[in-house]
C-alpha positions in Angstrom: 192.1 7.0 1.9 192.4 3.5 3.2 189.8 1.0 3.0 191.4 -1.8 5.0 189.9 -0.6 8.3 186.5 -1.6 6.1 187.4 -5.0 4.6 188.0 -5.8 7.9 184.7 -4.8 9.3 182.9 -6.8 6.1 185.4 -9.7 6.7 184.3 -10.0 10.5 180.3 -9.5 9.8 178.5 -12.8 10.4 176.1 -12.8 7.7 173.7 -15.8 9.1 170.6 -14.9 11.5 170.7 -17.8 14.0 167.2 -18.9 15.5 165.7 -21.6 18.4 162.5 -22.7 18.9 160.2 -22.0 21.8 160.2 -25.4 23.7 157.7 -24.7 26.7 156.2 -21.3 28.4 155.7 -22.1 32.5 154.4 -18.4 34.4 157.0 -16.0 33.8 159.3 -18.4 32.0 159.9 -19.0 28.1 162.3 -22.1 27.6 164.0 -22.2 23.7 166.0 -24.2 22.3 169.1 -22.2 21.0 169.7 -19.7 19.5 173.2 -18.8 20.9 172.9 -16.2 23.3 174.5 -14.7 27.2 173.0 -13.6 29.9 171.6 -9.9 29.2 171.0 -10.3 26.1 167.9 -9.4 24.3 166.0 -11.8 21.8 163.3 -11.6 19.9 160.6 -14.0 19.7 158.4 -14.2 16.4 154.7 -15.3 16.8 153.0 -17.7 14.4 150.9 -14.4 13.4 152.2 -12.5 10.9 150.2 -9.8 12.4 151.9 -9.3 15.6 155.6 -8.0 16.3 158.0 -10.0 17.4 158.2 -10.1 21.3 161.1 -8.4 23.1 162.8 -10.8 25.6 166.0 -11.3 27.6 168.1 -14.1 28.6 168.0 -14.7 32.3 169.0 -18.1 32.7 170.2 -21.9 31.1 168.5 -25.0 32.2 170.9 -28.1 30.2 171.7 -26.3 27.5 168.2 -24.5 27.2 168.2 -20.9 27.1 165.0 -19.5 30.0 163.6 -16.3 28.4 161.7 -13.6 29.8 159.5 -11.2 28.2 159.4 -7.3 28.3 155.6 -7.6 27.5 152.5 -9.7 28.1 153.1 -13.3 26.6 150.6 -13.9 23.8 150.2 -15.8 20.1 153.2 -17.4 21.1 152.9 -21.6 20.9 155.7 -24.8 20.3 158.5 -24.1 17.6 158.0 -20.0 17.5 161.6 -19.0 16.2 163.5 -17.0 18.9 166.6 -14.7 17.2 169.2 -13.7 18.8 170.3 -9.9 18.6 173.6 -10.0 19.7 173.3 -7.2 22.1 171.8 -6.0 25.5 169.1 -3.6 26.0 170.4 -0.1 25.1 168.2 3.1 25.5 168.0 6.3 23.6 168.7 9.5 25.8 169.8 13.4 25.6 168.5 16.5 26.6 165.7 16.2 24.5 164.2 14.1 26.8 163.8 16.5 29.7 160.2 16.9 29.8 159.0 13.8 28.6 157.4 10.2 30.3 158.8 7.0 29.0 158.3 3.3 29.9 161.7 1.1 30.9 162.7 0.5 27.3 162.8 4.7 26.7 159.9 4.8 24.8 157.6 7.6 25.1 154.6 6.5 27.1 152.0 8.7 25.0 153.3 7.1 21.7 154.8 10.0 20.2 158.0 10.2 18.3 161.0 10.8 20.5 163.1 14.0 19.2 166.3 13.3 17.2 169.8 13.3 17.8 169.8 11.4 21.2 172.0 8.5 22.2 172.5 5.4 22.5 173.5 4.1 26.1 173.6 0.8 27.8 171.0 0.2 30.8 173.3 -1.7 32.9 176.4 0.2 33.6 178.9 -0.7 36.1 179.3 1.8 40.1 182.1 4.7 39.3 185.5 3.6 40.8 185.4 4.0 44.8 188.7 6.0 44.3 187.3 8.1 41.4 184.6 9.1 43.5 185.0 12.7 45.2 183.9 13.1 48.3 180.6 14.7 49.0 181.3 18.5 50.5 178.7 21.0 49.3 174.6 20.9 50.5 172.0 20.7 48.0 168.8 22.6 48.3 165.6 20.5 48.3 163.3 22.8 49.4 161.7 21.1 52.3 162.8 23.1 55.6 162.8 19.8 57.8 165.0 18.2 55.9 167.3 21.3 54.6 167.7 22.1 58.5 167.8 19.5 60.2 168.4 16.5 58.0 170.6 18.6 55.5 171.5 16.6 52.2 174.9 16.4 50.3 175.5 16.6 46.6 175.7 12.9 45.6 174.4 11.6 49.3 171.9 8.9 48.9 168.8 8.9 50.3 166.1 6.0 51.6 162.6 7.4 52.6 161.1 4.6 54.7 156.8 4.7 55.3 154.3 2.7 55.0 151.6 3.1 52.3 149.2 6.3 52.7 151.7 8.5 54.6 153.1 10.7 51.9 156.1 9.4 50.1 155.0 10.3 46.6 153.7 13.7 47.7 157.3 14.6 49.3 159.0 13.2 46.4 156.7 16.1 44.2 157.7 18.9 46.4 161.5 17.3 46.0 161.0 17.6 42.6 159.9 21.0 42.3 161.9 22.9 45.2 165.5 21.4 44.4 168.4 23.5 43.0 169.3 20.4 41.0 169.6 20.5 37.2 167.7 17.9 36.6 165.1 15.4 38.3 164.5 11.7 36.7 162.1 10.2 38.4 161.4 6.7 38.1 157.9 5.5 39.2 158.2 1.1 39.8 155.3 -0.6 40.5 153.0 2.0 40.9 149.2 1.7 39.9 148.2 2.9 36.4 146.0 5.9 38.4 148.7 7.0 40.7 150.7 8.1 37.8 148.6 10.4 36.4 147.6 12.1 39.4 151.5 12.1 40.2 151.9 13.9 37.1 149.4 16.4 37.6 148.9 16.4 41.2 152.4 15.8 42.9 155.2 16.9 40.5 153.1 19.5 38.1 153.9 21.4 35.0 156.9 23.1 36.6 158.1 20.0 37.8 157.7 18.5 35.0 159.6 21.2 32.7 163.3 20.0 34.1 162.2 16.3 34.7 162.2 12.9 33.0 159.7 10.4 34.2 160.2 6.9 33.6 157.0 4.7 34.5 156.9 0.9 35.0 153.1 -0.1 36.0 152.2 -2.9 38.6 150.3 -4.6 36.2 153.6 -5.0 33.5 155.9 -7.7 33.6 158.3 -8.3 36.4 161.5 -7.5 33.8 159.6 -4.6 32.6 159.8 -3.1 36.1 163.3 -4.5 36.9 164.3 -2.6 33.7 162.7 0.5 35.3 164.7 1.0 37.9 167.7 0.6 35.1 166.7 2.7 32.7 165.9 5.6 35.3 170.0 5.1 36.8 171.1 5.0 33.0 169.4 8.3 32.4 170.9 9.4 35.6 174.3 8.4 34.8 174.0 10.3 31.1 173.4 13.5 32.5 175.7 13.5 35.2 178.7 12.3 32.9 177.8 15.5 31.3 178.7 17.4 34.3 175.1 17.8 35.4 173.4 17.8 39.1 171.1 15.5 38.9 168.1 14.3 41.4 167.2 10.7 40.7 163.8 9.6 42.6 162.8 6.0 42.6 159.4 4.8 44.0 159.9 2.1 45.2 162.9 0.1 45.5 160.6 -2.1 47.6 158.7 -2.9 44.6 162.1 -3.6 42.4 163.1 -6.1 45.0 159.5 -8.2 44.8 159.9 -7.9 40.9 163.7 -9.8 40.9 162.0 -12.4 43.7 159.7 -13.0 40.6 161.9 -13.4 38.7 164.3 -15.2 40.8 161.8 -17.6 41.7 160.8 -18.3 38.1 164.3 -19.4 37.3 164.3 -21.6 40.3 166.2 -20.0 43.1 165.4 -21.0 46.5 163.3 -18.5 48.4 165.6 -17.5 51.7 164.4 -14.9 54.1 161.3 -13.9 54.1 160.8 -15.5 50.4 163.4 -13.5 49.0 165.6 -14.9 46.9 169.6 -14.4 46.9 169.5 -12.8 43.8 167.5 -9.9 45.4 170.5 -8.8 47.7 172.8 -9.1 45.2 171.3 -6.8 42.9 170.4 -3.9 44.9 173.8 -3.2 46.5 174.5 -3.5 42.4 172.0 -0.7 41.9 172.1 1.9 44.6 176.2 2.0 44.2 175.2 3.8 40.6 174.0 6.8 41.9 176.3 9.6 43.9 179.5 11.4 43.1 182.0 10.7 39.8 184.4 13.0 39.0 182.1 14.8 36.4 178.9 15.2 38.5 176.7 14.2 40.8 173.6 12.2 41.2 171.2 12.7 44.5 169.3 9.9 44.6 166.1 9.3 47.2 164.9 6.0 47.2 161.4 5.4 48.8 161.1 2.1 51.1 157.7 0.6 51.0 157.7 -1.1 54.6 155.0 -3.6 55.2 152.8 -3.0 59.0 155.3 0.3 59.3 158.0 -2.6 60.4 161.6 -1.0 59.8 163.1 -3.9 60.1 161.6 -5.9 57.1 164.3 -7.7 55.0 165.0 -5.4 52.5 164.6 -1.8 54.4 167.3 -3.3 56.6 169.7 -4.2 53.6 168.7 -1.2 52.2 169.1 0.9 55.1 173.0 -0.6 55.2 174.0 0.5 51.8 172.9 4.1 51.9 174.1 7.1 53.0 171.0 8.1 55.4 167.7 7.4 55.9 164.3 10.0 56.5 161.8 7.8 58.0 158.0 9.1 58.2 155.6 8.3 60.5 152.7 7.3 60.8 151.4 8.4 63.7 152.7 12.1 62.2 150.4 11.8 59.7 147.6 11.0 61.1 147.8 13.8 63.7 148.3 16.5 60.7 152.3 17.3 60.4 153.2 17.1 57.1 155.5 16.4 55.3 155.5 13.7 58.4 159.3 12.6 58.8 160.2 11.7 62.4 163.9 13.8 63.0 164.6 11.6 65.5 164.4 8.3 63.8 165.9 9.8 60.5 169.2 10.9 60.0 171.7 12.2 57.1 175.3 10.7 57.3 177.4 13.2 55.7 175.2 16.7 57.0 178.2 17.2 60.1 180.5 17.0 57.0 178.6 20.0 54.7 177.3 22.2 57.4 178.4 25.8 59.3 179.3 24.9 62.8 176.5 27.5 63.8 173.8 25.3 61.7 175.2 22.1 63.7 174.6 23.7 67.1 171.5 24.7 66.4 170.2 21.4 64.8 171.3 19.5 67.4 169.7 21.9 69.9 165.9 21.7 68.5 166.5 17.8 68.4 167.4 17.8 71.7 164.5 20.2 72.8 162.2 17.5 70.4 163.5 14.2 72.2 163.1 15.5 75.9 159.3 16.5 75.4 158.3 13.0 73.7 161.0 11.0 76.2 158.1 12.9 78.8 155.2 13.5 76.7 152.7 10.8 78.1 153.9 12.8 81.9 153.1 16.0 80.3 149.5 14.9 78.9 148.4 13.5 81.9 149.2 16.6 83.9 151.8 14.2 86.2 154.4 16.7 85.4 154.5 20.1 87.1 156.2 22.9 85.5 159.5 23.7 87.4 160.6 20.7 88.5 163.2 20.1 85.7 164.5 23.3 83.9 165.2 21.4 80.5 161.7 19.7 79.9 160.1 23.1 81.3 162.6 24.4 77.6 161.1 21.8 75.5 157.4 22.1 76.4 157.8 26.0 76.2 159.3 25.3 72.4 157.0 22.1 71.5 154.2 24.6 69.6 157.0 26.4 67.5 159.0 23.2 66.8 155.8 21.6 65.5 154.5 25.1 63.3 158.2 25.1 61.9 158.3 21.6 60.6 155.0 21.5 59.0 154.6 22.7 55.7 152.3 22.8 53.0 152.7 20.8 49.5 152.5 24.5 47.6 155.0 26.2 50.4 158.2 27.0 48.6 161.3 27.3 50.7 165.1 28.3 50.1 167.7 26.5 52.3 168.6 29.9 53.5 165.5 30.6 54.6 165.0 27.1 56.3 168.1 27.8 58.0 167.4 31.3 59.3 163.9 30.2 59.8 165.1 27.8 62.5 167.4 30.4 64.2 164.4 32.5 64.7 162.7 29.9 66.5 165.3 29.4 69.3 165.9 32.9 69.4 162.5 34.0 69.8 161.7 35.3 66.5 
């Protein structure tokens, strides 16, 4: 047996630890002198205390030859001339099916402090998009259990999704029925941003114990660092990316990329980019494109991602739903006004669309989709007409159809949070409802 292969190895180790010192801390910001590190990589910053742990941080930035740290975790006991080592690597996270089931924080951690099972993985959070020509195309319909969506907004393995709303109308509660109703292998379901009592009740409320049995939950709080919940969004994609290299379908569900997009701007800003539109910073447009291209189709698996889109005064227009709007592969919109009037889930068909669902459906299923949207858009194009009684019945054949339909159309597309639904039965629900069934 040759041992050259090893001499090498022991010829090649660098046998010094090389340290800085912590210059200044301003907000977000740690500034070090040395030690010699790249961008990504992770150091570790050693208090005064020999009572605390050393404080996980990355490299963002240089400033003349001073490295500009950020920290995974709340800056404290650290003061002028704390060493800062340099590990030589980026973040890597532990992952493998024994992970399905649990909650974890954005470094893969288990969030309720237990051990982690053995024999899982080491991968690397930040991982490159698949090659666009490796990339099959997306050709089969995946079942998500929510009849307006598997009829008339129909979803693709791989497609990518953007749920648009404003706060209170129901994202979180659609991503739970998402979670539970799909025919997907897996869900990982990365909650950014969210308050500390949201998740909980998520848990419990939302996604439940059967949910919860072929799901992996990744949480990063509003109140934790702005890398923490950068690193969310990451880690969630990572796991995403694991599983479907394995061949796996896999739903990924991030709420919100909103939120991920305010966390680089802090971060941005802290390392002294100018803010552009709206105060974003440039950095913030670079790295969602970066992101969202992760998720779909590779030639192992897929991953069906459904990003929600926080949009502030219900404005769809805001800066980042319309760059995010422009990478994806459809959008579901929900309204508001839906809500408040009692349809739920409350996504507006007309305003929302699915790019790829002429490409996966029956011709029969495309006629009659486009049917019920048309019978949907003549009553509202009408509707204030109709409610003030200036309409009389007869006068035009085709709103006389839509108003006759309007009661069934609206029954068909509600549907309770505990309502369980096939595709199938979506699909042959809705050709009931023009038939007369």
């Amino acid at each position: 047996m040759s041992l050259d292969h090893y001499y090498r190895a022991i010829d090649n180790t660098d046998t010094y630890k090389r340290f800085g010192k912590v210059l200044r801390v301003i907000g977000l910001m740690i500034e070090s002198r040395g030690p010699d590190a790249n961008i990504g990589e992770i150091c570790l910053i050693h208090s005064s205390s020999s009572h605390h742990k050393p404080i996980l941080s990355e490299v963002v930035g240089f400033n003349h030859e001073k490295i500009i740290l950020m920290p995974y975790s709340e800056v404290t006991e650290i003061g002028p001339g704390c060493l800062v080592e340099a590990t030589g690597k980026a973040l890597h996270i532990k992952i493998g099916r024994g992970l399905i089931g649990k909650v974890v924080d954005s470094l893969g951690k288990s969030l309720d402090h237990t051990d982690l099972p053995k024999g899982l993985s080491n991968y690397l959070t930040e991982q490159p998009p698949p090659n666009p020509m490796l990339r099959p195309p997306i050709s089969e319909p995946i079942q998500v259990g929510v009849k307006v969506i598997d009829s008339l907004l129909t979803v693709g393995k791989g497609q990518r999704i953007g749920i648009f709303a404003g706060s209170g109308v129901g994202k979180s509660t659609l991503l739970g029925m998402i979670a539970r109703n799909s025919s997907a292998d897996i869900n990982v379901i990365a909650l950014i941003g969210e308050r500390g009592r949201e998740v909980r009740e998520f848990l419990d409320g939302e996604l439940g114990p059967e949910g919860l049995k072929k799901s992996i939950v990744v949480v990063a709080t509003s109140d934790q660092p702005a890398l923490m919940r950068i690193k969310g969004a990451y880690t969630a994609t990572a796991i995403s990316e694991y599983f479907r290299d394995q061949g796996y379908h896999v739903n990924l569900m991030m709420d919100s990329v909103t939120r991920v997009a305010i966390a680089q701007r802090e971060i941005g800003l802290a390392t002294g980019e100018p803010p552009t539109t709206k105060g974003y910073t440039p950095s913030v447009f670079s790295v969602l494109p970066k992101l969202l291209e992760r998720a779909g189709t590779n030639e192992n698996g897929t991953i069906t991602a459904f990003y929600t889109v926080l949009v502030d005064g219900d404005d769809m227009n805001e800066p980042i739903a319309d760059t995010v709007r422009g990478i994806l592969d459809g959008h579901f919109v929900m309204d508001r006004k839906l809500a408040e009037r009692g349809q739920y889930p409350a996504i507006n068909v007309l305003k929302s669309i699915s790019r790829v669902m002429n490409q996966i459906i029956e011709d029969e299923h495309k006629q009659i989709a486009e049917e019920i949207r048309s019978l949907i858009s003549t009553y509202e194009e009408n509707s204030e007409l109709i409610h003030i009684g200036a309409y009389k019945r007869g006068t035009n054949p085709e709103i006389d159809k839509s108003i006759s339909y309007y009661n069934k159309i609206q029954s068909f597309l509600k549907q309770d949070i505990s309502e369980y639904r096939t595709r199938d039965e979506s699909i042959e629900m809705m050709k009931a409802l023009l038939n007369g069934g």
